[in-house]
Biopython code that builds the backbone (N, CA, C, O; Angstrom):
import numpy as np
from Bio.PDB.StructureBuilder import StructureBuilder

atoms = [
    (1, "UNK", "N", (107.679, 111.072, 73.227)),
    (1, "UNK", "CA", (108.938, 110.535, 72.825)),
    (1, "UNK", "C", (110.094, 111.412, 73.296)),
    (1, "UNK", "O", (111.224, 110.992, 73.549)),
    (2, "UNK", "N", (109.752, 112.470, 73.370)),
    (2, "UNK", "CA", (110.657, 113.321, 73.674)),
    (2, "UNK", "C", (111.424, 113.083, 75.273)),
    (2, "UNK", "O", (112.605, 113.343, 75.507)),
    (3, "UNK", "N", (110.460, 112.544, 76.241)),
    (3, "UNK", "CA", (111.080, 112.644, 77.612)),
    (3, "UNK", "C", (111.545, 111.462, 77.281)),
    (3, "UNK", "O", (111.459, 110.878, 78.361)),
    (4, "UNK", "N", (111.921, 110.807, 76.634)),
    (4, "UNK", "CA", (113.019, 109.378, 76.607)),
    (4, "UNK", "C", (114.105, 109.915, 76.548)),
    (4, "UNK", "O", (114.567, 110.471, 75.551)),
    (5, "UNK", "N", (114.712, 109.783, 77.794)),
    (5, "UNK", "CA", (116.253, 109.932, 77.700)),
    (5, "UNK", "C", (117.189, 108.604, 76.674)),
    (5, "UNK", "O", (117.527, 107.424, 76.770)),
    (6, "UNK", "N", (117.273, 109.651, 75.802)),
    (6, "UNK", "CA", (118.987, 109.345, 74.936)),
    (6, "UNK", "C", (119.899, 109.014, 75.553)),
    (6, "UNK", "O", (120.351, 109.891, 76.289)),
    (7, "UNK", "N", (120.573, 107.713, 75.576)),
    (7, "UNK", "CA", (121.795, 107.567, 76.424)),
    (7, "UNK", "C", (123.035, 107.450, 74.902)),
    (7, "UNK", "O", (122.953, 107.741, 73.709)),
    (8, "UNK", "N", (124.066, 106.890, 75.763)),
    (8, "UNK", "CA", (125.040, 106.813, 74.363)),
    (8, "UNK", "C", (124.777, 105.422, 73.981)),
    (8, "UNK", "O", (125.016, 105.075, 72.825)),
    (9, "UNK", "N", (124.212, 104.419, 75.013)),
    (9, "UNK", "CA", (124.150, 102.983, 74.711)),
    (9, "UNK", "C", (122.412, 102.853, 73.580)),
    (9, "UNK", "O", (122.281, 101.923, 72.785)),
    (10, "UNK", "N", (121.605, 103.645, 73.712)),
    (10, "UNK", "CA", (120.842, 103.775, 72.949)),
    (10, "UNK", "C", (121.263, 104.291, 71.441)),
    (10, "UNK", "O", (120.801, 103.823, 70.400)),
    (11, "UNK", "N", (122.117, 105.223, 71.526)),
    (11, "UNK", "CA", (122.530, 105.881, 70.274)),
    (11, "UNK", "C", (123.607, 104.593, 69.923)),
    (11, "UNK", "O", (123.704, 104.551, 68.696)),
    (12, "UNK", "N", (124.027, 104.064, 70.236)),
    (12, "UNK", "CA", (124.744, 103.107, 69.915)),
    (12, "UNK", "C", (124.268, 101.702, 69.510)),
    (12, "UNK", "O", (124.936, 100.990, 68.761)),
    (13, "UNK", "N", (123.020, 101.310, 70.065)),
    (13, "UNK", "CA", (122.279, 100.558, 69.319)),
    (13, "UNK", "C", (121.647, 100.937, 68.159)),
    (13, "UNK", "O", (121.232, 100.047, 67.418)),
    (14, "UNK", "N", (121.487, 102.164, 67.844)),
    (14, "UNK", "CA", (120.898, 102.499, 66.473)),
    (14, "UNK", "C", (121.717, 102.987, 65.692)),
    (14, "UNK", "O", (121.342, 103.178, 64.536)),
    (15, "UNK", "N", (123.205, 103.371, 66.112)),
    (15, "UNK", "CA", (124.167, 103.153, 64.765)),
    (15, "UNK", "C", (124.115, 101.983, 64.371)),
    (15, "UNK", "O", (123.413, 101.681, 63.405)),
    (16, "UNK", "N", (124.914, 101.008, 65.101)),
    (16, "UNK", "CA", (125.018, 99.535, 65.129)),
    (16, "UNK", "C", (123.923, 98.708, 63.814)),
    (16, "UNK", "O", (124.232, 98.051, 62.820)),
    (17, "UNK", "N", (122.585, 99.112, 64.377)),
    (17, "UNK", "CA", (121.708, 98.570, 63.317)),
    (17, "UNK", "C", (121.334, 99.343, 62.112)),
    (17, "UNK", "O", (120.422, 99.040, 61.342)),
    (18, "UNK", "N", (122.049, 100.277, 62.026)),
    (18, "UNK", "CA", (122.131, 101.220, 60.651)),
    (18, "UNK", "C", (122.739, 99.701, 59.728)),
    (18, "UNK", "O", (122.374, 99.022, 58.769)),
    (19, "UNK", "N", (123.657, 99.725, 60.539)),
    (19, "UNK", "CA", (124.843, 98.482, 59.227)),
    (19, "UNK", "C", (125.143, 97.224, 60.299)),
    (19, "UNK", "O", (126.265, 97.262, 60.803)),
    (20, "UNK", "N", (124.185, 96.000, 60.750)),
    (20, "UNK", "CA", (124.241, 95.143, 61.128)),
    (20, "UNK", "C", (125.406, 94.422, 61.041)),
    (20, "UNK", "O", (126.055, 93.877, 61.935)),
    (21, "UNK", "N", (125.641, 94.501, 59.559)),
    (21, "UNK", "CA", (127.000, 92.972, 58.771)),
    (21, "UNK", "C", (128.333, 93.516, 59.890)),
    (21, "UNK", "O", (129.051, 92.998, 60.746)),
    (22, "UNK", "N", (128.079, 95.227, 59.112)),
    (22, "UNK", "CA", (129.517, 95.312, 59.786)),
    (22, "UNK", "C", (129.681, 95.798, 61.501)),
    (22, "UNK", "O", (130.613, 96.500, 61.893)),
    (23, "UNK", "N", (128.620, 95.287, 62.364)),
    (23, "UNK", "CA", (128.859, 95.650, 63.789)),
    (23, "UNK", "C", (128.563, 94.434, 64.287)),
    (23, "UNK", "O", (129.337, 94.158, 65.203)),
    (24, "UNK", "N", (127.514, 93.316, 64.002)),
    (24, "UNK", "CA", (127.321, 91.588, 64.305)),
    (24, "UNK", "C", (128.380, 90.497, 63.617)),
    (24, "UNK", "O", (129.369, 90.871, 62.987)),
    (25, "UNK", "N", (128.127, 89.472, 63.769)),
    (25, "UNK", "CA", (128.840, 88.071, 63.438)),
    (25, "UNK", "C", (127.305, 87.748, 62.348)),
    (25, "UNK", "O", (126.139, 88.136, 62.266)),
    (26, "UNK", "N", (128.069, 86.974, 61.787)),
    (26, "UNK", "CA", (126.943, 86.686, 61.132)),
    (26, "UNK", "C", (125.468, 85.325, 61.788)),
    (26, "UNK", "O", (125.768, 84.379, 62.516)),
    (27, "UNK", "N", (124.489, 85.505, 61.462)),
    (27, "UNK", "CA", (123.526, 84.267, 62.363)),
    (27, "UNK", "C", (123.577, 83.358, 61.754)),
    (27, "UNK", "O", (123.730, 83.055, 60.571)),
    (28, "UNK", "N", (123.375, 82.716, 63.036)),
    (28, "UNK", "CA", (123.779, 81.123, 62.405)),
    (28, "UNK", "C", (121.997, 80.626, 62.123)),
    (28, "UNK", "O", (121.655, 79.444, 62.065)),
    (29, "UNK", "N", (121.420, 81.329, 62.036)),
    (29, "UNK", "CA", (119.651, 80.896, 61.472)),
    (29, "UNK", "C", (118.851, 82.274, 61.294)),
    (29, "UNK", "O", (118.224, 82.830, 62.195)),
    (30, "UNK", "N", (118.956, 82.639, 60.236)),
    (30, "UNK", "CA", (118.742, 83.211, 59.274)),
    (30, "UNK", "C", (119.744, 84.650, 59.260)),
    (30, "UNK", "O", (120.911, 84.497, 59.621)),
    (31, "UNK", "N", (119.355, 85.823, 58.908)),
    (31, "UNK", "CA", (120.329, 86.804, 57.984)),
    (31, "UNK", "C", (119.894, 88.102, 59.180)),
    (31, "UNK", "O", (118.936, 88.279, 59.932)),
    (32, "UNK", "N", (120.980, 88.744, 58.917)),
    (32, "UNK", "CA", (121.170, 90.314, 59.946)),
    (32, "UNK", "C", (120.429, 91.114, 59.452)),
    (32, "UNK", "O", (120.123, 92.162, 60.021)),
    (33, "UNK", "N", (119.925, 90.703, 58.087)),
    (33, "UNK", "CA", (119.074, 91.897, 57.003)),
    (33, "UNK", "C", (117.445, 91.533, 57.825)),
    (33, "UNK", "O", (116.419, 92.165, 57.569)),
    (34, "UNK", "N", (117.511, 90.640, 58.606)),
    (34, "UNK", "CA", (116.218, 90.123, 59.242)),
    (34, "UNK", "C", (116.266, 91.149, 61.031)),
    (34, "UNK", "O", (115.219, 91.220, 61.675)),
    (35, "UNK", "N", (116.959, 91.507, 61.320)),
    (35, "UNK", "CA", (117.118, 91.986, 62.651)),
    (35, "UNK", "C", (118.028, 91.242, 63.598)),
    (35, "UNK", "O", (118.182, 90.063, 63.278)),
    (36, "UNK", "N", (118.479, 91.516, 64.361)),
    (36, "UNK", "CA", (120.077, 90.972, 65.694)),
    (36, "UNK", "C", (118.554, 90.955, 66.523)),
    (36, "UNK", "O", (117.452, 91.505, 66.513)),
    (37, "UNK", "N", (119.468, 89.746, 67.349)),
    (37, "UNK", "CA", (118.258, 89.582, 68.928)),
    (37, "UNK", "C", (119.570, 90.368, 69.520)),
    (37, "UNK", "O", (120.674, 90.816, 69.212)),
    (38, "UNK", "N", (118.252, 90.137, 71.043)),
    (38, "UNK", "CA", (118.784, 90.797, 72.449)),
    (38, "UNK", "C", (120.100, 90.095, 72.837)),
    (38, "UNK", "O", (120.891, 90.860, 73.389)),
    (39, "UNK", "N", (120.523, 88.843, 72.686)),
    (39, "UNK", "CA", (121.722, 88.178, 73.096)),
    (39, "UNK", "C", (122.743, 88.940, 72.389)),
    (39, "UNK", "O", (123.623, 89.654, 72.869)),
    (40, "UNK", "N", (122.488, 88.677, 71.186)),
    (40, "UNK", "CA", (123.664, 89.559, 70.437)),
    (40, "UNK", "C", (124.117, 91.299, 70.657)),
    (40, "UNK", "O", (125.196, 91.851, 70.443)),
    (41, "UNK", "N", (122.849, 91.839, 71.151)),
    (41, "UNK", "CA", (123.231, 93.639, 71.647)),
    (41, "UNK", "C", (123.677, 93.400, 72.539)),
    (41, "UNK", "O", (124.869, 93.692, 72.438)),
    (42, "UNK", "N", (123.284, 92.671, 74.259)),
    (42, "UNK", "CA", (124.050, 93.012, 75.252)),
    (42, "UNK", "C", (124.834, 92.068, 75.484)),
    (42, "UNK", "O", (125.013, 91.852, 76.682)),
    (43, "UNK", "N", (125.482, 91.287, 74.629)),
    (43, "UNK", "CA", (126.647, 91.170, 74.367)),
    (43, "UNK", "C", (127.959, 92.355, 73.554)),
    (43, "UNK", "O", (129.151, 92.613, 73.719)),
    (44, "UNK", "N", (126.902, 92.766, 72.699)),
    (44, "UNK", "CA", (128.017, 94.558, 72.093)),
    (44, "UNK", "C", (127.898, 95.077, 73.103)),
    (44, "UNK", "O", (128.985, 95.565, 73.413)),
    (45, "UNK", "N", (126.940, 95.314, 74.048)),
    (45, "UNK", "CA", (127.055, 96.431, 74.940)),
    (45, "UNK", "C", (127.535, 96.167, 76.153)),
    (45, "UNK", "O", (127.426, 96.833, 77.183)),
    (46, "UNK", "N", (128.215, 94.886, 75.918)),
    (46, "UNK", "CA", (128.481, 94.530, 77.552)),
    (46, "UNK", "C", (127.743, 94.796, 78.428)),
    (46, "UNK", "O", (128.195, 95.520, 79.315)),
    (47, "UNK", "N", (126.203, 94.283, 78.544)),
    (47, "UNK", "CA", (125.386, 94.666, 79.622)),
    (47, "UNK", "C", (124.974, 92.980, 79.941)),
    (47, "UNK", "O", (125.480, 92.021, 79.358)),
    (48, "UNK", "N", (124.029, 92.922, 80.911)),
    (48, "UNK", "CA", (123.257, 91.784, 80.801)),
    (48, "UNK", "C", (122.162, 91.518, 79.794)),
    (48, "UNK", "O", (122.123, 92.193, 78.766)),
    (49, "UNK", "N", (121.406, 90.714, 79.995)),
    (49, "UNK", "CA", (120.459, 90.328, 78.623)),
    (49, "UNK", "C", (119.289, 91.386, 79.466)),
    (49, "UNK", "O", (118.739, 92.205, 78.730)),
    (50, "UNK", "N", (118.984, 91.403, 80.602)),
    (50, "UNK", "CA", (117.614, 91.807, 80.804)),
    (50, "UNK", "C", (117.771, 93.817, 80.635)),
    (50, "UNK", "O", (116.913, 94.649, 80.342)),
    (51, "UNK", "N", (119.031, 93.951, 80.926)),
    (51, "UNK", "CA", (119.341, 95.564, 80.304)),
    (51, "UNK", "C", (119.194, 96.323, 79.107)),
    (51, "UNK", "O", (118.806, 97.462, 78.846)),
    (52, "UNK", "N", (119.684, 95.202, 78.359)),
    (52, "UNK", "CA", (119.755, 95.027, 76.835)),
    (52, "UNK", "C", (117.982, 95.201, 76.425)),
    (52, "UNK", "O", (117.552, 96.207, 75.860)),
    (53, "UNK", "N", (117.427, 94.456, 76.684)),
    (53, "UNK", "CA", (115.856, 94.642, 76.949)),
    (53, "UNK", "C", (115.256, 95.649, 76.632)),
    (53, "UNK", "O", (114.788, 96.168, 75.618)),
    (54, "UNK", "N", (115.424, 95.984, 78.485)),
    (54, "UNK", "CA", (115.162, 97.278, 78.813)),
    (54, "UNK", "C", (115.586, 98.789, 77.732)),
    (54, "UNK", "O", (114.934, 99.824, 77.590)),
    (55, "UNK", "N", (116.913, 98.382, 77.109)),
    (55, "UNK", "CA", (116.629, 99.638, 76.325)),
    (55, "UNK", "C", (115.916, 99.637, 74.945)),
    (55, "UNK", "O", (115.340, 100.575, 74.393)),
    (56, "UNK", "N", (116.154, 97.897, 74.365)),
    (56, "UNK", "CA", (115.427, 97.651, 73.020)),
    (56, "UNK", "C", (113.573, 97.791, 73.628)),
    (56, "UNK", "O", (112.844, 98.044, 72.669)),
    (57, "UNK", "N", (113.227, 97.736, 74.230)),
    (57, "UNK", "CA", (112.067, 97.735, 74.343)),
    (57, "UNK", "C", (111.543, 98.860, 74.849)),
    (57, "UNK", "O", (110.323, 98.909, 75.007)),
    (58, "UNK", "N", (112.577, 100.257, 75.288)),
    (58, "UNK", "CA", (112.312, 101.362, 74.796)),
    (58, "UNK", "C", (112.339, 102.010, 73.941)),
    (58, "UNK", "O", (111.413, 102.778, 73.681)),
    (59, "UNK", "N", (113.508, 101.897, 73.167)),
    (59, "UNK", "CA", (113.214, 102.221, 71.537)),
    (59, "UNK", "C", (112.080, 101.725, 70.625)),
    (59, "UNK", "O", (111.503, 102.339, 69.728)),
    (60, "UNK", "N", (111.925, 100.662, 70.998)),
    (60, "UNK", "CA", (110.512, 99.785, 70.486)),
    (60, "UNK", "C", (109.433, 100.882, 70.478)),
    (60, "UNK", "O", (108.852, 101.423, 69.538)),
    (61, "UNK", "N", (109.336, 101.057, 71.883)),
    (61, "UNK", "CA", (107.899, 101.691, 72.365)),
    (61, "UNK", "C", (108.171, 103.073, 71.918)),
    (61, "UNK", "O", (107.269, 103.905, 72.013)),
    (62, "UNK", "N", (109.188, 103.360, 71.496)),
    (62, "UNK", "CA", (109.216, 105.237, 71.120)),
    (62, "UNK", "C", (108.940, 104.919, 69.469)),
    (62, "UNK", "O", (108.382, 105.904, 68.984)),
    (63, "UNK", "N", (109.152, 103.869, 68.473)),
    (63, "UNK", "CA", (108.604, 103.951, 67.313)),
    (63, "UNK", "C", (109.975, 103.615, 66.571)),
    (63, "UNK", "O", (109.929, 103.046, 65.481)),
    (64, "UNK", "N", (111.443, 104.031, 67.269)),
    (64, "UNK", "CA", (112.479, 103.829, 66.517)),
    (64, "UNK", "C", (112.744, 102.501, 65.776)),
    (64, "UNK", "O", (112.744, 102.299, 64.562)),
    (65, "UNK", "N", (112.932, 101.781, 66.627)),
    (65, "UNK", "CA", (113.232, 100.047, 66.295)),
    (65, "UNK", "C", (111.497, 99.317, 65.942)),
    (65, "UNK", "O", (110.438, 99.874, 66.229)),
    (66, "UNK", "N", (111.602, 98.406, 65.483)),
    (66, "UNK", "CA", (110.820, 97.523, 65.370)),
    (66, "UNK", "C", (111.075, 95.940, 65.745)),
    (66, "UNK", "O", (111.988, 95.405, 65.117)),
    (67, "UNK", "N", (110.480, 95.262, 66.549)),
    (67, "UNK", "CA", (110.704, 93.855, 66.925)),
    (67, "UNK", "C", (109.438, 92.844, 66.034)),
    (67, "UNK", "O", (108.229, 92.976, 65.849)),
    (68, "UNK", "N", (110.577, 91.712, 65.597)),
    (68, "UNK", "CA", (109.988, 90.607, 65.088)),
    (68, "UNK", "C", (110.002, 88.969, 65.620)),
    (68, "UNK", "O", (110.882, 88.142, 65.381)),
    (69, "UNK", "N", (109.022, 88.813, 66.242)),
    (69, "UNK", "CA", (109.310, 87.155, 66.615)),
    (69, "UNK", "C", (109.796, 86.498, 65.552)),
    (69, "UNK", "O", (109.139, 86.807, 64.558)),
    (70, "UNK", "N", (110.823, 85.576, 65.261)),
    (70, "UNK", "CA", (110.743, 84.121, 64.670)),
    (70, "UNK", "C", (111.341, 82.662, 65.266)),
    (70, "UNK", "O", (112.495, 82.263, 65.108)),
    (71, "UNK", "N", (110.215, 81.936, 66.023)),
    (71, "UNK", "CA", (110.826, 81.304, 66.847)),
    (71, "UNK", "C", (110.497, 81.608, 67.962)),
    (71, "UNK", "O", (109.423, 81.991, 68.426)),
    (72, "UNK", "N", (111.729, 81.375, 68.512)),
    (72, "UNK", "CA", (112.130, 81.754, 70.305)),
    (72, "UNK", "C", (112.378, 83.116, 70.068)),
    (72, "UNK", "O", (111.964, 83.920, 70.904)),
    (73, "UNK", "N", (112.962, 83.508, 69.104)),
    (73, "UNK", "CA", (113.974, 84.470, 69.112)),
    (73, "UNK", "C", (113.041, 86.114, 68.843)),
    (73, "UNK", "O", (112.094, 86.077, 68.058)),
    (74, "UNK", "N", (113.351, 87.303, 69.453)),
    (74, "UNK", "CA", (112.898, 88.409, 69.179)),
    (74, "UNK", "C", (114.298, 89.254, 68.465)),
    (74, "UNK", "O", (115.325, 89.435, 69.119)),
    (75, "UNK", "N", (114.113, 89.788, 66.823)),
    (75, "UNK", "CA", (115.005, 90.214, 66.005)),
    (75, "UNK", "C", (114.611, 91.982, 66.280)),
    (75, "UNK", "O", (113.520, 92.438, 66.624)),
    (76, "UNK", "N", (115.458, 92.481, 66.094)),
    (76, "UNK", "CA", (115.183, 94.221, 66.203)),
    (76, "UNK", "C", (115.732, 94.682, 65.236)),
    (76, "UNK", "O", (116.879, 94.332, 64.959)),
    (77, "UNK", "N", (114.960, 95.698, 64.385)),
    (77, "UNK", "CA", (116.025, 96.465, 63.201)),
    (77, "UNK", "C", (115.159, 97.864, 63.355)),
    (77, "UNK", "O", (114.013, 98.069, 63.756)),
    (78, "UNK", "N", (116.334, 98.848, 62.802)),
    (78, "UNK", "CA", (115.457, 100.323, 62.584)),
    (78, "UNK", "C", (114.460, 100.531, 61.847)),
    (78, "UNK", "O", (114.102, 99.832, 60.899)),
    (79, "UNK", "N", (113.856, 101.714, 62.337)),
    (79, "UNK", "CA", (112.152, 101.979, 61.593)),
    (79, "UNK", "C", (112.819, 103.091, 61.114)),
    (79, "UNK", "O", (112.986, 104.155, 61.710)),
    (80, "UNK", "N", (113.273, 102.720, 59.762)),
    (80, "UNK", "CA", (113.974, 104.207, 59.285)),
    (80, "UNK", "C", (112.803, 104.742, 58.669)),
    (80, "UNK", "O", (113.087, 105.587, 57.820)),
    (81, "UNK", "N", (111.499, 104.519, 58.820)),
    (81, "UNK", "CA", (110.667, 105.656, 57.976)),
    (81, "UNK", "C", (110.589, 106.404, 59.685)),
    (81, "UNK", "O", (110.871, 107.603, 59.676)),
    (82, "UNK", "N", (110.297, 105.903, 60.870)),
    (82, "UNK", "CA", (109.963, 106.808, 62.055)),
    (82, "UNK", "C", (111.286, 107.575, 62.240)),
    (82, "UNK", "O", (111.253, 108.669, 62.804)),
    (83, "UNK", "N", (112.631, 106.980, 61.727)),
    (83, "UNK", "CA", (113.717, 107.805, 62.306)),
    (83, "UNK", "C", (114.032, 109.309, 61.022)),
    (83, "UNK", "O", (114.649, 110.374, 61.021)),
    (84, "UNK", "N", (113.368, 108.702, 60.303)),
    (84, "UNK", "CA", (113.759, 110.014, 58.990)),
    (84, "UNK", "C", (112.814, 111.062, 59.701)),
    (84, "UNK", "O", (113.175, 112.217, 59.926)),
    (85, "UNK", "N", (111.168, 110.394, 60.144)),
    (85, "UNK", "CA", (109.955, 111.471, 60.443)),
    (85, "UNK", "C", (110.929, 111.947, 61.532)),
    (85, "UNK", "O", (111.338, 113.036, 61.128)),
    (86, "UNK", "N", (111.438, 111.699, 62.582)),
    (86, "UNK", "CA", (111.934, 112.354, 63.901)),
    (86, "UNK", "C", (113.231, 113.574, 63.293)),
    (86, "UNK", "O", (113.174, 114.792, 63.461)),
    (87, "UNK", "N", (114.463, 112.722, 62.493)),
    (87, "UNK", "CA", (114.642, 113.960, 61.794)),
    (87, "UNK", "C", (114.482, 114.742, 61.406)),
    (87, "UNK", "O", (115.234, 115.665, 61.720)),
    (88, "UNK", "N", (113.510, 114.978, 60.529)),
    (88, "UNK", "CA", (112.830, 115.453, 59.413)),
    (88, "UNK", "C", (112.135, 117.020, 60.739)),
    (88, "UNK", "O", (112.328, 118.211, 60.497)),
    (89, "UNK", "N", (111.392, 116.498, 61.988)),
    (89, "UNK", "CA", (111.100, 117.264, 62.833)),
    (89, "UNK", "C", (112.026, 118.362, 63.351)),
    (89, "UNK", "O", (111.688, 119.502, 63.671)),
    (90, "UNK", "N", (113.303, 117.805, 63.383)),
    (90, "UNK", "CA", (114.153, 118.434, 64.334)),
    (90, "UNK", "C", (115.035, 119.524, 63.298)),
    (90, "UNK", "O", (115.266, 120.683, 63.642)),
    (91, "UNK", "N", (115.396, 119.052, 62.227)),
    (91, "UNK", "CA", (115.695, 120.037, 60.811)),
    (91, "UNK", "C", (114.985, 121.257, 60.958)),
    (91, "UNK", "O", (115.392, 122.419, 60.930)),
    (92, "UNK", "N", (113.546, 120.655, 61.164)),
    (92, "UNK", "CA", (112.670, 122.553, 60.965)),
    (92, "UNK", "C", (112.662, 122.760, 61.616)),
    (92, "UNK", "O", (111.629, 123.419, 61.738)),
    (93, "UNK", "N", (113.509, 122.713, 63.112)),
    (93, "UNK", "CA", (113.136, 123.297, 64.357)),
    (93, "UNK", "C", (111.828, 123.303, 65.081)),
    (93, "UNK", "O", (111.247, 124.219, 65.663)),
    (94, "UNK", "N", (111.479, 121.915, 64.876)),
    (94, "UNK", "CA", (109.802, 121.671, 65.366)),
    (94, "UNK", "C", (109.009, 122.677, 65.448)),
    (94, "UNK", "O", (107.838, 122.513, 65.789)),
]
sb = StructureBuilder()
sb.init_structure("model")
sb.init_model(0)
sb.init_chain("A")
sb.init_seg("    ")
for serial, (resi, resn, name, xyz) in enumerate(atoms, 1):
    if name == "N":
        sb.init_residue(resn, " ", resi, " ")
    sb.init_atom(name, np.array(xyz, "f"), 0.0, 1.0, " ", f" {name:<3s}", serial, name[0])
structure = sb.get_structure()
């Protein structure tokens, strides 16, 4: 996990989904407390959809985020028990 480069657009997707309400619109089929899809990040991030992806589906694979199908749609929200453990590491000076 460690050689995953941190960008600011990564750190910025995981503020963002700290507090969904207040960084999304609200969904028009079902709730933000459920996870934001990919349309809705690289639209915040002004990227394309397949960029947007590319970084949710690295955070995915490092343990941070978690993805949920419902539908068509793939929802992403934080794995705040993996982001406390990654803290929790870096506090004691690994």
């Amino acid at each position: 996990m460690l050689r995953v480069p941190v960008g600011g657009r990564r750190l910025d997707i995981l503020e963002w989904l700290r507090d969904p309400a207040a960084h999304f619109p609200p969904e028009r089929h079902g709730s933000l407390a459920d996870g934001v899809d990919a349309a809705a990040l690289a639209t915040k991030l002004g990227v394309s959809h397949a960029v947007a992806r590319t970084h949710l589906d690295l955070l995915v694979g490092v343990g941070l985020l978690r993805a949920r199908r419902i539908g068509r749609r793939t929802l992403y929200h934080r794995d705040e028990y993996r982001i406390a453990e990654v803290r929790s590491l870096f506090e004691k000076g690994w």
